[in-house]
C-alpha positions as CSV (number, residue, x, y, z in Angstrom):
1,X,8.6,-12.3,10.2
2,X,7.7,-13.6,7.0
3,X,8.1,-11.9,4.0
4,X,5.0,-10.2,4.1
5,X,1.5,-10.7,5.6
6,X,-2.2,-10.5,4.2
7,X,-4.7,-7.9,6.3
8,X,-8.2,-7.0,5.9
9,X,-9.1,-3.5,5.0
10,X,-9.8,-2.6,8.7
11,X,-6.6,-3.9,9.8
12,X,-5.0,-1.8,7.3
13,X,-6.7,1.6,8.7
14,X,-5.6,0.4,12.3
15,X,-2.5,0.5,11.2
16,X,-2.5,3.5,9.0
17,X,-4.1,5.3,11.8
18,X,-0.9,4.0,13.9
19,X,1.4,5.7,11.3
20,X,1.9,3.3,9.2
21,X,3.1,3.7,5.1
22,X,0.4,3.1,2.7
23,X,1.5,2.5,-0.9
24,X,-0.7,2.2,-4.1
25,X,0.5,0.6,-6.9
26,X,-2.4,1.0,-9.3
27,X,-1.5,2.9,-12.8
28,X,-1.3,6.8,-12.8
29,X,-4.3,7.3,-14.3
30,X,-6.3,5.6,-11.1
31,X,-4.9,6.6,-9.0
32,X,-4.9,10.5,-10.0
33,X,-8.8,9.6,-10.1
34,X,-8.6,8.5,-6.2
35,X,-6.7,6.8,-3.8
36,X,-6.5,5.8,-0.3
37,X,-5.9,9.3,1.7
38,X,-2.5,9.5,2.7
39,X,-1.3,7.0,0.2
40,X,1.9,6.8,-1.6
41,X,1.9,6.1,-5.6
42,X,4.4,3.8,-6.3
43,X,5.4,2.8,-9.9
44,X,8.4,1.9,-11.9
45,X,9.4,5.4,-12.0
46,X,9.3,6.3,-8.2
47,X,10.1,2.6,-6.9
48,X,14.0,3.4,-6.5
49,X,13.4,7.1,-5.0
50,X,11.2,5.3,-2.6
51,X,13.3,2.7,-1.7
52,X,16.1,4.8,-0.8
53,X,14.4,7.2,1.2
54,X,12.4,5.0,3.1
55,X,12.5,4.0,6.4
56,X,13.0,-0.1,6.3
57,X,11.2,-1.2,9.4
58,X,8.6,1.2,9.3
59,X,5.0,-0.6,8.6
60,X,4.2,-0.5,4.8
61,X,1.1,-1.8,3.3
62,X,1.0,-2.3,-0.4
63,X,-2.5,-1.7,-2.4
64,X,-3.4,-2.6,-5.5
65,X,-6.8,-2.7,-7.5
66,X,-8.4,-5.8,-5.6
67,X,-5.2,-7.6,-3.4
68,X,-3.3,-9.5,-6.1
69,X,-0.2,-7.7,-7.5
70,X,0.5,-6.0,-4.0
71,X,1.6,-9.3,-2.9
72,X,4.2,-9.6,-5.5
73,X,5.0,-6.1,-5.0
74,X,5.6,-6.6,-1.0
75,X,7.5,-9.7,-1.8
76,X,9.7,-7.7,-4.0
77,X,10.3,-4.9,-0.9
78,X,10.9,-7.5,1.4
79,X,13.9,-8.8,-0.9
80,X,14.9,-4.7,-0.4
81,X,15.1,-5.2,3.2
82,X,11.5,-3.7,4.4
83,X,10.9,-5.7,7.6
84,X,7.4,-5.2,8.3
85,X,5.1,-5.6,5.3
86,X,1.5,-5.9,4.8
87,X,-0.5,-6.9,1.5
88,X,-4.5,-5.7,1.9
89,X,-6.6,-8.2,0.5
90,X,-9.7,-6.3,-1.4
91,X,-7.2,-3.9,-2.4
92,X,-8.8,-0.3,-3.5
93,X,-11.9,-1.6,-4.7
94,X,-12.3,-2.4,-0.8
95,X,-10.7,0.6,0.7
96,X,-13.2,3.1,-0.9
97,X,-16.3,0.9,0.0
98,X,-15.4,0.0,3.5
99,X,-13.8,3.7,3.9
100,X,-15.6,6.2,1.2
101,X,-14.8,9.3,3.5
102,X,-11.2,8.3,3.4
103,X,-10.7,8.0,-0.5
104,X,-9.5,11.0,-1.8
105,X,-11.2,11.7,-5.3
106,X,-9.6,14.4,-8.2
């Protein structure tokens, strides 16, 4: 596989609803606001945690605010090893329009 591939927000729920790992990468603050339901935040701080305890070839999409930093980010788990990784194009801002009920809001 290559390093990673782009999916559209449905294909990311498909594959949620298969068990896959979502993982937000958004700043604290929005993501404390809301986030995908079931989502992971990932930052800085939790990014070595997370890689140690994760399982590698599990599915993991990475979010972001509208698609563009979680492909750097999955290119960066990748080069830890991750075999099946997933970018979301639209990022959040898609997510809670194309899946309101599934956005979980503070």
């Amino acid at each position: 596989m290559e390093a990673f591939k782009r999916i559209n927000v449905e294909q990311a729920k498909q594959l949620c609803d298969e068990g896959a790992v979502m993982v937000d990468i958004r700043d604290p603050e929005s993501f404390a606001i809301a986030h995908p339901t079931g989502a992971i935040h990932l930052d800085n701080h939790s990014l070595a945690q997370f890689i140690a305890q994760a399982d590698l070839d599990a599915p993991t999409i990475v979010i972001c605010y509208h698609g563009h930093s979680s492909q750097s980010a999955a290119a960066y788990l990748h080069s830890q090893d991750f075999t099946k990784l997933y970018s979301m194009d639209g990022g959040f801002e898609a997510w809670q329009q194309v899946f309101p009920q599934l956005t979980q809001r503070s």
